[in-house]
PDB file of N, CA, C and O in Angstrom:
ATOM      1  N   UNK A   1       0.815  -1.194   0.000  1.00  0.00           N
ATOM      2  CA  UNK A   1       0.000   0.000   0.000  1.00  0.00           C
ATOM      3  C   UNK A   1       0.861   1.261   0.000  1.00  0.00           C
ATOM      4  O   UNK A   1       0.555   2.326  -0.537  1.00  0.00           O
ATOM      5  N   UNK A   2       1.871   1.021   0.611  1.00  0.00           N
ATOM      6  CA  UNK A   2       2.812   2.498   0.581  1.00  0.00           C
ATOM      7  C   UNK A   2       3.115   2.856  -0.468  1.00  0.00           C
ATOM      8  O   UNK A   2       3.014   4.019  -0.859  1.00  0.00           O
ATOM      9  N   UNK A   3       3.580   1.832  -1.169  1.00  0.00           N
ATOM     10  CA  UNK A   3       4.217   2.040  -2.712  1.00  0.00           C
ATOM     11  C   UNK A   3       3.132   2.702  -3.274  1.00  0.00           C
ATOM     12  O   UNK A   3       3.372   3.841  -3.675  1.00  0.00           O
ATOM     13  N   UNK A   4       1.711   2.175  -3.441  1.00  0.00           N
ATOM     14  CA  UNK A   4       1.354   3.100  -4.314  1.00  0.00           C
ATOM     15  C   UNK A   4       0.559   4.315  -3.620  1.00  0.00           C
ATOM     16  O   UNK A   4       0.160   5.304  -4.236  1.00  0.00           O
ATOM     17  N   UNK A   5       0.441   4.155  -2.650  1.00  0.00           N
ATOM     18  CA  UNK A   5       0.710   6.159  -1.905  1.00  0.00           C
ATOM     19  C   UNK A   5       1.788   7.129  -2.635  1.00  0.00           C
ATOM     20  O   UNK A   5       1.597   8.248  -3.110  1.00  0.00           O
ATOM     21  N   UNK A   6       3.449   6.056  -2.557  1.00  0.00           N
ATOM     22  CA  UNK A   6       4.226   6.910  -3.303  1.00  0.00           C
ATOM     23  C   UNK A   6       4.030   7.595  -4.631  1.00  0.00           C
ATOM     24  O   UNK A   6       4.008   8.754  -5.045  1.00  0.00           O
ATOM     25  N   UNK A   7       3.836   5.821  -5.345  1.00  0.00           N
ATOM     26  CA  UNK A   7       3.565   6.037  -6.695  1.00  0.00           C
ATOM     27  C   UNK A   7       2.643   7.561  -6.941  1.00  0.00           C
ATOM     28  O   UNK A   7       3.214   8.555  -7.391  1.00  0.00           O
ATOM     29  N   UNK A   8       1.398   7.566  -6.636  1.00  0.00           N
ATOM     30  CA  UNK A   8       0.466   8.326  -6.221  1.00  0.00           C
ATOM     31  C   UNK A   8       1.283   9.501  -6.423  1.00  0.00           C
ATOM     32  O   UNK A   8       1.461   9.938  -7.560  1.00  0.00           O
ATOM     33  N   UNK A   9       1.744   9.992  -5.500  1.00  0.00           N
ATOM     34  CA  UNK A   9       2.316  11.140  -5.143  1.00  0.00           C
ATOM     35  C   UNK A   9       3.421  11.342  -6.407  1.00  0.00           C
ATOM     36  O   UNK A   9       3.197  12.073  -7.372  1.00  0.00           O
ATOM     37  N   UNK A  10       4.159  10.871  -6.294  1.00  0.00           N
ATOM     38  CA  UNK A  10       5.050  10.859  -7.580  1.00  0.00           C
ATOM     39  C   UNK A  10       4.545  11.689  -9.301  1.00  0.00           C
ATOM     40  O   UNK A  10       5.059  12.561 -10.002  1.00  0.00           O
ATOM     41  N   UNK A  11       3.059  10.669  -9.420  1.00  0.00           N
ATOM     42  CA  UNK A  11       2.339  10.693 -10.645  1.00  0.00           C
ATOM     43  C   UNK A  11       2.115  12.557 -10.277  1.00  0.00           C
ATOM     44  O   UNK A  11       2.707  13.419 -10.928  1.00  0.00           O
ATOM     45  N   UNK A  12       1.312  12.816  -9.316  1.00  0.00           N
ATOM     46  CA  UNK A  12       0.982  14.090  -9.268  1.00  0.00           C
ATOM     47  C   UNK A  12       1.783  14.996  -9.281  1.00  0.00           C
ATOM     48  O   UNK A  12       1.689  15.984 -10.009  1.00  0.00           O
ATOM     49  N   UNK A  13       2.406  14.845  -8.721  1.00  0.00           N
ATOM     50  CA  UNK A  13       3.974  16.411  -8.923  1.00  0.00           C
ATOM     51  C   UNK A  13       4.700  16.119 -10.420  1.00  0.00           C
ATOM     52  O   UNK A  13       5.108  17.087 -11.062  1.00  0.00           O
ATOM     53  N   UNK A  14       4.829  14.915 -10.889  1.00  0.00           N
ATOM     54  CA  UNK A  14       4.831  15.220 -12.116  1.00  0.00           C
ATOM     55  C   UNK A  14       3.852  15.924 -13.340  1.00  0.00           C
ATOM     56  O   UNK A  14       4.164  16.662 -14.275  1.00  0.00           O
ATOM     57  N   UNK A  15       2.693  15.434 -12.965  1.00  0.00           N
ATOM     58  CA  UNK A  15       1.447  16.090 -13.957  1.00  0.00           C
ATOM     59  C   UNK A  15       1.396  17.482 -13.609  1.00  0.00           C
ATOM     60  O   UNK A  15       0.820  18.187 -14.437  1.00  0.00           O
ATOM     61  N   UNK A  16       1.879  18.084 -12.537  1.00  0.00           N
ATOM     62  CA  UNK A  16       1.602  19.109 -12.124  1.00  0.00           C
ATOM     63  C   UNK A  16       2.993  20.253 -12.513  1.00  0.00           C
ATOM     64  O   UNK A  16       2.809  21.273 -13.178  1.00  0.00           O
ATOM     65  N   UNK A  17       4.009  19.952 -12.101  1.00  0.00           N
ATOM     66  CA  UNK A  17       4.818  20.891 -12.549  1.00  0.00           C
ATOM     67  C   UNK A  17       6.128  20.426 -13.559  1.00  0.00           C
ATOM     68  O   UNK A  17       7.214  21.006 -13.551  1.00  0.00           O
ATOM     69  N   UNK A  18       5.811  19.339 -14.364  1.00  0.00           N
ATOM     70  CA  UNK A  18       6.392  19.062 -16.272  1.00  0.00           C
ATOM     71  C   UNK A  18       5.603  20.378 -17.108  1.00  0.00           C
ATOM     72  O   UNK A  18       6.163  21.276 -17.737  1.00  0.00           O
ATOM     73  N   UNK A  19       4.230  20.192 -16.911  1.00  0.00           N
ATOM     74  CA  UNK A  19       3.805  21.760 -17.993  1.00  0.00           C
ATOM     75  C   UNK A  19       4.638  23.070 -17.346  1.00  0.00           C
ATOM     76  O   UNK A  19       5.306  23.852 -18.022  1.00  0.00           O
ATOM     77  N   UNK A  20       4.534  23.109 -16.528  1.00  0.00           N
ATOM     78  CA  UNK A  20       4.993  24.608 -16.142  1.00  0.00           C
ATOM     79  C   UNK A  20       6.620  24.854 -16.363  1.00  0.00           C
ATOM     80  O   UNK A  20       7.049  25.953 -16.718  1.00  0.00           O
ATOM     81  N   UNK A  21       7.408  23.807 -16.136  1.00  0.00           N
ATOM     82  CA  UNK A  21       8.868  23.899 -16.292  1.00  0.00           C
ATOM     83  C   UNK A  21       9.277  23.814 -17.839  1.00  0.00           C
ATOM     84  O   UNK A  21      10.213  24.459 -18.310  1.00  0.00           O
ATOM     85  N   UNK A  22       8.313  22.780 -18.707  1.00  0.00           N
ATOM     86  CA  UNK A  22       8.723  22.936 -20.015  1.00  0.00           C
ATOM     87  C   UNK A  22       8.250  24.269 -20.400  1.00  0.00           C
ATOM     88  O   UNK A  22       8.740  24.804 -21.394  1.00  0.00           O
ATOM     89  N   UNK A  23       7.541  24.728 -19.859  1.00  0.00           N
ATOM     90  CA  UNK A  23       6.988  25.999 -20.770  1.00  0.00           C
ATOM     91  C   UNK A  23       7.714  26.989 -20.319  1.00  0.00           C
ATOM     92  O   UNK A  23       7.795  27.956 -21.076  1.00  0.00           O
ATOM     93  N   UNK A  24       8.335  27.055 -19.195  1.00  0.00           N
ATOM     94  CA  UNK A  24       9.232  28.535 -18.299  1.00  0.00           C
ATOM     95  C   UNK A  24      10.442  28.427 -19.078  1.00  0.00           C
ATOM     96  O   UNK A  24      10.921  29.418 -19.628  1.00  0.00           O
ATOM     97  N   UNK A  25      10.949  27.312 -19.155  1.00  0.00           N
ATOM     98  CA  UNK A  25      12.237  27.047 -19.190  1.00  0.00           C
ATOM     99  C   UNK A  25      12.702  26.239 -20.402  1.00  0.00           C
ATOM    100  O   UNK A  25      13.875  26.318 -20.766  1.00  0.00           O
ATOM    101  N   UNK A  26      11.761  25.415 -21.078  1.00  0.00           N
ATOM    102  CA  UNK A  26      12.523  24.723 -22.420  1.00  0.00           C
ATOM    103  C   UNK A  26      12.742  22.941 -21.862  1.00  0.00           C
ATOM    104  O   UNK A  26      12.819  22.391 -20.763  1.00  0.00           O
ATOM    105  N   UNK A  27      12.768  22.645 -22.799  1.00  0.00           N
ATOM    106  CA  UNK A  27      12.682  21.026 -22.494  1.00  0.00           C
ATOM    107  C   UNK A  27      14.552  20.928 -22.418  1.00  0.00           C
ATOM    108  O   UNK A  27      15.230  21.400 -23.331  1.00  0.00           O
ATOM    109  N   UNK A  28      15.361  20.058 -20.850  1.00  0.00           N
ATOM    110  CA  UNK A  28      16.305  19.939 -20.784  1.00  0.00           C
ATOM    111  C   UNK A  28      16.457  18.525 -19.716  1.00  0.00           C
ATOM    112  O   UNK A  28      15.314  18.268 -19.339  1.00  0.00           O
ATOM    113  N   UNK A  29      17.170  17.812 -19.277  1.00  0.00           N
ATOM    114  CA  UNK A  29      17.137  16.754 -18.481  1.00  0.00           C
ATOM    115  C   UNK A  29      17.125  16.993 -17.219  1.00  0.00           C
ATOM    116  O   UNK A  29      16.494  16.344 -16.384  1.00  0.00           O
ATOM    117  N   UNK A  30      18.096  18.308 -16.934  1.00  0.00           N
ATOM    118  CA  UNK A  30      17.701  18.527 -15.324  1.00  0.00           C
ATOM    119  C   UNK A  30      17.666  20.305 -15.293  1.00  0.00           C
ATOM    120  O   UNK A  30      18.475  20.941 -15.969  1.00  0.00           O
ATOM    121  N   UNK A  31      16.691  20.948 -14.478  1.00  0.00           N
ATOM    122  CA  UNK A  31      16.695  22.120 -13.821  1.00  0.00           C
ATOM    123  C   UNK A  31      16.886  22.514 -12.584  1.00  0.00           C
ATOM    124  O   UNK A  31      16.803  21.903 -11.519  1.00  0.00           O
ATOM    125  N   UNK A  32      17.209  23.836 -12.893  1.00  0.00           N
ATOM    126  CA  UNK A  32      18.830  24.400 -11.543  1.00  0.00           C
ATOM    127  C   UNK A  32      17.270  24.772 -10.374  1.00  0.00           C
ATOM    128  O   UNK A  32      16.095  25.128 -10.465  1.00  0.00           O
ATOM    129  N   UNK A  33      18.140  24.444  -9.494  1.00  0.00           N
ATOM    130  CA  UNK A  33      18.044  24.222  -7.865  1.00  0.00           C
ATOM    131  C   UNK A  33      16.479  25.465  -8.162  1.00  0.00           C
ATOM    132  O   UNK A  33      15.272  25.225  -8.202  1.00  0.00           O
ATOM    133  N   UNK A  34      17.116  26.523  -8.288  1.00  0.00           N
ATOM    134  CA  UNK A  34      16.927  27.838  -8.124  1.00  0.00           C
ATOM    135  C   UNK A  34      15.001  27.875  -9.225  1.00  0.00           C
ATOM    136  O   UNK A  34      13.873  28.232  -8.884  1.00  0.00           O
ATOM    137  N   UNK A  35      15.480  27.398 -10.321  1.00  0.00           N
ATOM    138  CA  UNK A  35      14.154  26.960 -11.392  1.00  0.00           C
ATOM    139  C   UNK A  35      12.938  26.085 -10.605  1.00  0.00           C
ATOM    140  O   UNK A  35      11.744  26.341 -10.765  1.00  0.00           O
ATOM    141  N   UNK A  36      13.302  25.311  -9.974  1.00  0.00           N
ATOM    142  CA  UNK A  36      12.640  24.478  -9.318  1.00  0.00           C
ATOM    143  C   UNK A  36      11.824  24.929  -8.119  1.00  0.00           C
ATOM    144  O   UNK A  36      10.620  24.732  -7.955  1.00  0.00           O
ATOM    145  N   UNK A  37      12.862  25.718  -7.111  1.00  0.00           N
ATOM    146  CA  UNK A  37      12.109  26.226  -6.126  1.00  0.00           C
ATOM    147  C   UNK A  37      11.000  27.266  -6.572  1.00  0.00           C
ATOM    148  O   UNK A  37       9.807  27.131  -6.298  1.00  0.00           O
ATOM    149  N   UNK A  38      11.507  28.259  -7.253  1.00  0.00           N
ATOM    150  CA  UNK A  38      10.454  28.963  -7.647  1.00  0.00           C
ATOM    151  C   UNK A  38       9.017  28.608  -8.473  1.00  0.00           C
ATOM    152  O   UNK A  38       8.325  29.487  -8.986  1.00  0.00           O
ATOM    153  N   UNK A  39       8.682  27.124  -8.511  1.00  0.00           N
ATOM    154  CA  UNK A  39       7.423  26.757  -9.135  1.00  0.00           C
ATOM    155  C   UNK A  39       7.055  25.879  -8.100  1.00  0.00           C
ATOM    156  O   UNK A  39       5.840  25.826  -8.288  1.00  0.00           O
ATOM    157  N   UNK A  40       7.312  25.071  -7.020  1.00  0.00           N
ATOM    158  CA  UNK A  40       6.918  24.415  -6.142  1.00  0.00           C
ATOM    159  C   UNK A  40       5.944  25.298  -5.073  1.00  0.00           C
ATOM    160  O   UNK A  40       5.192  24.763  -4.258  1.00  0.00           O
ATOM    161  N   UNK A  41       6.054  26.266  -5.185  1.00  0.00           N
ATOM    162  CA  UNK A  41       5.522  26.892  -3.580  1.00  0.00           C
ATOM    163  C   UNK A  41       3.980  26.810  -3.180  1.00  0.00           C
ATOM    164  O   UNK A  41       3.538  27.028  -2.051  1.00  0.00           O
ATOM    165  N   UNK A  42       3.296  26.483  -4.225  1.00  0.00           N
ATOM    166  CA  UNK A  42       2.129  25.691  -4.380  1.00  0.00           C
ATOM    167  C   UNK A  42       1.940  24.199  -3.615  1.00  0.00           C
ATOM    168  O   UNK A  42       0.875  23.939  -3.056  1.00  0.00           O
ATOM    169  N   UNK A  43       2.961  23.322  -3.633  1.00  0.00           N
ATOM    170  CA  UNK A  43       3.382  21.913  -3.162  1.00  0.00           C
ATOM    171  C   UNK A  43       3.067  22.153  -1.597  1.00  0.00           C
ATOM    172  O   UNK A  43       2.806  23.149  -0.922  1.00  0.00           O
ATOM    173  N   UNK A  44       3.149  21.374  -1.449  1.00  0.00           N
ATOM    174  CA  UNK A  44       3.182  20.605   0.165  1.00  0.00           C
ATOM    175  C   UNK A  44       4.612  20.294   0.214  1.00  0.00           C
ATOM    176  O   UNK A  44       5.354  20.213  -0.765  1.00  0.00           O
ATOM    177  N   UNK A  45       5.021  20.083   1.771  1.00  0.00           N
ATOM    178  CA  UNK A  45       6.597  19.750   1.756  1.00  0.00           C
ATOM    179  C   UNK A  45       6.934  18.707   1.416  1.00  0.00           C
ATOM    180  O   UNK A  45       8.088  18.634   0.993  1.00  0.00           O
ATOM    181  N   UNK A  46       6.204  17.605   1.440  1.00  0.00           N
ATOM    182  CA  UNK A  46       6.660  16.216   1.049  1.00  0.00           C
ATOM    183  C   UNK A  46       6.285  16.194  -0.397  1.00  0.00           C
ATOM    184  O   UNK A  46       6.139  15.083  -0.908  1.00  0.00           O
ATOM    185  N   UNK A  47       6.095  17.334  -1.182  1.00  0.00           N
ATOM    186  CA  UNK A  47       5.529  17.147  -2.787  1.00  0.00           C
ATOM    187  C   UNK A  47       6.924  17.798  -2.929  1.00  0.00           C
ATOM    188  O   UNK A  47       7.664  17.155  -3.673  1.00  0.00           O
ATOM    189  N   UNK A  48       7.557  19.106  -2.309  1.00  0.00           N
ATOM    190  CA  UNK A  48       8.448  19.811  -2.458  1.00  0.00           C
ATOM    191  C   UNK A  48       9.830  19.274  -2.714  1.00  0.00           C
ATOM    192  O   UNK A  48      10.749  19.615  -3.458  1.00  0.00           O
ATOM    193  N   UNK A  49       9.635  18.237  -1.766  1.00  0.00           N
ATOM    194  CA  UNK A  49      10.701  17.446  -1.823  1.00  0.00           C
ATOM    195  C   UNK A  49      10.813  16.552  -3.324  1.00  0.00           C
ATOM    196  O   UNK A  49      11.553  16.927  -4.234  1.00  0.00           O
ATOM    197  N   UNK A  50       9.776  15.064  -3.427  1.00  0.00           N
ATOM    198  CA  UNK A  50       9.902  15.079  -4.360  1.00  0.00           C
ATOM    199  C   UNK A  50      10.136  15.597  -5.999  1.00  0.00           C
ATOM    200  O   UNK A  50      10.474  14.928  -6.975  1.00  0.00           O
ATOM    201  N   UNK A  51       9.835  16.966  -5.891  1.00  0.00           N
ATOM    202  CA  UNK A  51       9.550  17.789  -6.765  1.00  0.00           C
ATOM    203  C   UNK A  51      11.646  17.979  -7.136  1.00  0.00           C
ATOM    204  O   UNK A  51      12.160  17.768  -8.235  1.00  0.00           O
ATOM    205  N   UNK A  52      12.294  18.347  -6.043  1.00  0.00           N
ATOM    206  CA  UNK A  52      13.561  18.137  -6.318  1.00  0.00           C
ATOM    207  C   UNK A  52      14.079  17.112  -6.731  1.00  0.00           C
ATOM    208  O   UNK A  52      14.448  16.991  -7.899  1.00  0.00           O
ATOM    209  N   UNK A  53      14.205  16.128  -5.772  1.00  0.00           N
ATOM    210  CA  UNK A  53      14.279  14.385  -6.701  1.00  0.00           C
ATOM    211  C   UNK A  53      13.991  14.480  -7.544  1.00  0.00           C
ATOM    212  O   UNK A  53      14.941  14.094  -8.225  1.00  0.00           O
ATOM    213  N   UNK A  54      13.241  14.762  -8.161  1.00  0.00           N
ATOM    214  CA  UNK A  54      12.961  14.391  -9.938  1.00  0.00           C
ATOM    215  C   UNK A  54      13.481  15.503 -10.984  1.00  0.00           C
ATOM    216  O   UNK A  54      14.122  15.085 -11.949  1.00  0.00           O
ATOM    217  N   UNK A  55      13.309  16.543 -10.894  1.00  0.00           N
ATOM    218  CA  UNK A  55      13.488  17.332 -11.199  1.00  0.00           C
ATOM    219  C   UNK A  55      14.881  18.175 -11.275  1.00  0.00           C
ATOM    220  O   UNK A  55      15.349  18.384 -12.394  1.00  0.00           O
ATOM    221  N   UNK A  56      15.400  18.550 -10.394  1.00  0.00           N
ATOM    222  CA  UNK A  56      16.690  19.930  -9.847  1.00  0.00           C
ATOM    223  C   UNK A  56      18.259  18.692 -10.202  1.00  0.00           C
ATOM    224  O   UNK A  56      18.463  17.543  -9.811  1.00  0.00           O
ATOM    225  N   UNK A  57      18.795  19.296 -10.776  1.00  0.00           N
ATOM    226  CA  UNK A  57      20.530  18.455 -10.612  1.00  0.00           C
ATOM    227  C   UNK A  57      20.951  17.720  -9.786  1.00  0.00           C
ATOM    228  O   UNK A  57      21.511  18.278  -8.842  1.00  0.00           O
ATOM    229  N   UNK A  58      20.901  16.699  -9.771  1.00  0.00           N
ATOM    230  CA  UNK A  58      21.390  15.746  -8.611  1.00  0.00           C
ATOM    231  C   UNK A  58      23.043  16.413  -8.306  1.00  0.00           C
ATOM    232  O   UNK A  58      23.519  16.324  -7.174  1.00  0.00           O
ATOM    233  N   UNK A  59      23.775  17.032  -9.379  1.00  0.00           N
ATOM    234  CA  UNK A  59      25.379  17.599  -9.327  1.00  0.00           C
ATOM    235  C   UNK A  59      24.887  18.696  -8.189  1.00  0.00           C
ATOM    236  O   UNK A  59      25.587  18.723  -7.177  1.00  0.00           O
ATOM    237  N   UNK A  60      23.998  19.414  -8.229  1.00  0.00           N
ATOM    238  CA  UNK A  60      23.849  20.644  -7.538  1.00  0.00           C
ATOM    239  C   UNK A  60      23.696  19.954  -5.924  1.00  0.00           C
ATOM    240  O   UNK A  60      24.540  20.436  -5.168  1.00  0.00           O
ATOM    241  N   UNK A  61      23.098  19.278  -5.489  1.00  0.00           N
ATOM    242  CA  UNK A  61      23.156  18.428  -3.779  1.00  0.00           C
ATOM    243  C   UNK A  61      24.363  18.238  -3.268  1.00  0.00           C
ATOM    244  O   UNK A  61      24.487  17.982  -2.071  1.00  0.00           O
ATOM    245  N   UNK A  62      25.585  18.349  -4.223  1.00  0.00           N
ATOM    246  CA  UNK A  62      26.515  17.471  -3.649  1.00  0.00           C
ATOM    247  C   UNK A  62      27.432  18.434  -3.002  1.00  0.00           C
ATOM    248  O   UNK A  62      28.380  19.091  -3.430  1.00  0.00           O
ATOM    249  N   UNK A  63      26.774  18.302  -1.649  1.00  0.00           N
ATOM    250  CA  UNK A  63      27.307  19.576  -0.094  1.00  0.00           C
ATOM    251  C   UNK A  63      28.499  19.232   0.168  1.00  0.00           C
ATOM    252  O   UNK A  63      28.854  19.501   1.315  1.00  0.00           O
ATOM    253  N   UNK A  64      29.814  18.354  -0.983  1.00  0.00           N
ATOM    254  CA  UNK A  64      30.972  18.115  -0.138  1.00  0.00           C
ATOM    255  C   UNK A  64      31.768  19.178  -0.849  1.00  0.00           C
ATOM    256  O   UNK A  64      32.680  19.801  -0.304  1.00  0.00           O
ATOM    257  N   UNK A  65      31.296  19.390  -2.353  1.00  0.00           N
ATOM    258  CA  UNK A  65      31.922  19.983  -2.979  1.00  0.00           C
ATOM    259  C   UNK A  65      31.180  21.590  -3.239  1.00  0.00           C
ATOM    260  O   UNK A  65      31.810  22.589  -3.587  1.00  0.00           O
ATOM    261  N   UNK A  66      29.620  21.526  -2.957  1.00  0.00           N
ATOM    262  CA  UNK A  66      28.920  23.179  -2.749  1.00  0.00           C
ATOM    263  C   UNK A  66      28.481  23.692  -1.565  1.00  0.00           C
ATOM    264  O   UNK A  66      27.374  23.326  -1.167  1.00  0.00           O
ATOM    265  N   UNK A  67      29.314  24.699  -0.721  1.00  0.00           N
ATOM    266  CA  UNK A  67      29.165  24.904   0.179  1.00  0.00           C
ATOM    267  C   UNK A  67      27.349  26.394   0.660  1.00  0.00           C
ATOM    268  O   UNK A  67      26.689  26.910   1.562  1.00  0.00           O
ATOM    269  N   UNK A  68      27.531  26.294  -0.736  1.00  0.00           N
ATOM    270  CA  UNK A  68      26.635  27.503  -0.872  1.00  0.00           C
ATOM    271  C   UNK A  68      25.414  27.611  -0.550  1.00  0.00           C
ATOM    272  O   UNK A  68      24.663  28.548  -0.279  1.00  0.00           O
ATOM    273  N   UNK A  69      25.313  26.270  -0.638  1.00  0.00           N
ATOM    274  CA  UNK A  69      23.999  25.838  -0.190  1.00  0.00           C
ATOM    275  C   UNK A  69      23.355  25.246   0.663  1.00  0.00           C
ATOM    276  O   UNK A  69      22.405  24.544   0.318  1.00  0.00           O
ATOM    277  N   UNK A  70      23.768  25.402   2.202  1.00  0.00           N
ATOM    278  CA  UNK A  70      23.366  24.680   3.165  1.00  0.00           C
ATOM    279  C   UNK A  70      21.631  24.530   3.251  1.00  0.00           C
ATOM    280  O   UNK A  70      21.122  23.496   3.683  1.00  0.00           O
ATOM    281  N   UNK A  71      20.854  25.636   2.808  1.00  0.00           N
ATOM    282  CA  UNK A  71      19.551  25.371   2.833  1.00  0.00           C
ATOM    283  C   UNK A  71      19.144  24.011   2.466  1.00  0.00           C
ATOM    284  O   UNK A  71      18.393  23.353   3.187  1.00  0.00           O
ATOM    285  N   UNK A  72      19.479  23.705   1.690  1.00  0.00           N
ATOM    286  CA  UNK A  72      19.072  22.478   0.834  1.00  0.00           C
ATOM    287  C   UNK A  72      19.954  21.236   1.504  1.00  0.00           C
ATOM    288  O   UNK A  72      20.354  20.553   0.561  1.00  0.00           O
ATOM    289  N   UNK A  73      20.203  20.932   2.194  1.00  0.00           N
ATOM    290  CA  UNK A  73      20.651  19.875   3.085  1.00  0.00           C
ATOM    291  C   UNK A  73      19.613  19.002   3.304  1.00  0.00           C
ATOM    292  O   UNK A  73      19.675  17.818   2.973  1.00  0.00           O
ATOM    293  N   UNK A  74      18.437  19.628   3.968  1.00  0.00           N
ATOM    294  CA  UNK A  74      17.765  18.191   4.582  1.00  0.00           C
ATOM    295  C   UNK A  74      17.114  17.989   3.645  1.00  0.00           C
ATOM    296  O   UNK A  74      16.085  17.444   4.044  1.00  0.00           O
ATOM    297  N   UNK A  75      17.076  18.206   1.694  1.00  0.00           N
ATOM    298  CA  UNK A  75      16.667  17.541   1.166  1.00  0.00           C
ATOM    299  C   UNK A  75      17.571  16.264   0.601  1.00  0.00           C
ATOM    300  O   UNK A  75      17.029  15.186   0.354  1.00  0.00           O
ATOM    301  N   UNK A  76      18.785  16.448   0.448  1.00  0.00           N
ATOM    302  CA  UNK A  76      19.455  15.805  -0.223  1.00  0.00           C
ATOM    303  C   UNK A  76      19.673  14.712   0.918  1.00  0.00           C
ATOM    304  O   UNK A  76      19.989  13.545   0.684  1.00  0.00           O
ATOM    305  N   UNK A  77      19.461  15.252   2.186  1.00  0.00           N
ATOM    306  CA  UNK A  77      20.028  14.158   3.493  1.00  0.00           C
ATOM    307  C   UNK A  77      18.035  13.131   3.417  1.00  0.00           C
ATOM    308  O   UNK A  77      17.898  11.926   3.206  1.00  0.00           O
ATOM    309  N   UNK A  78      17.335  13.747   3.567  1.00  0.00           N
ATOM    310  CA  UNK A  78      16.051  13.353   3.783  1.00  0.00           C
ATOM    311  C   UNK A  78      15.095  12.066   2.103  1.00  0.00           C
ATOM    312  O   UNK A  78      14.342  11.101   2.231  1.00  0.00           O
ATOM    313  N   UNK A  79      15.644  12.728   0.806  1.00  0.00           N
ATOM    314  CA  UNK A  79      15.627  12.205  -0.125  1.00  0.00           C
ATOM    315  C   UNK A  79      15.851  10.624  -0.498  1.00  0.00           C
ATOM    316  O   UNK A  79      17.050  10.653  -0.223  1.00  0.00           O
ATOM    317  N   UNK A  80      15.692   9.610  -0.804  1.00  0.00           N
ATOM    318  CA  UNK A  80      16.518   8.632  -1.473  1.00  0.00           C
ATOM    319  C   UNK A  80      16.713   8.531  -2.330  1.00  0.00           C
ATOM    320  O   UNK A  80      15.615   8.500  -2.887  1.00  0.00           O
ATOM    321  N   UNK A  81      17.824   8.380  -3.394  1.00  0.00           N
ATOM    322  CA  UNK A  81      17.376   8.530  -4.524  1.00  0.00           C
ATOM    323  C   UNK A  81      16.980   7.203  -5.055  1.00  0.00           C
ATOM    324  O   UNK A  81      16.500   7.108  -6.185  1.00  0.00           O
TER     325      UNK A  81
END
């Protein structure tokens, strides 16, 4: 049953913000940290989250080598990929 709670959840933040990012931004494989936050704020936090997972640079999380970004910690710590 969890799985498809996830699934669930998954399906919806995709149907929901693929139109808005292809249309802001252009069809590309991943969008910057920064692209992402600014169309989520609609989401719930656990949509928010996923919404990064799928979406934002997995290169951009990586807090050993970007210090710039401590905000974004407890997603990349909280996330699985």
């Amino acid at each position: 049953m969890f799985r498809y709670i996830q699934r669930r959840r998954i399906k919806k933040v995709i149907k929901i913000l693929s139109p808005i990012l292809l249309k802001g931004y252009g069809s590309r494989d991943y969008f910057t940290i920064g692209q992402v936050e600014a169309n989520i704020k609609s989401l719930c936090k656990r949509q928010q989250k996923i919404a990064f997972a799928l979406f934002a640079d997995p290169n951009a999380f990586d807090l050993t080598n970007n210090t710039e970004l401590p905000k974004f910690a407890w997603i990349y710590l909280t996330i699985s990929f």
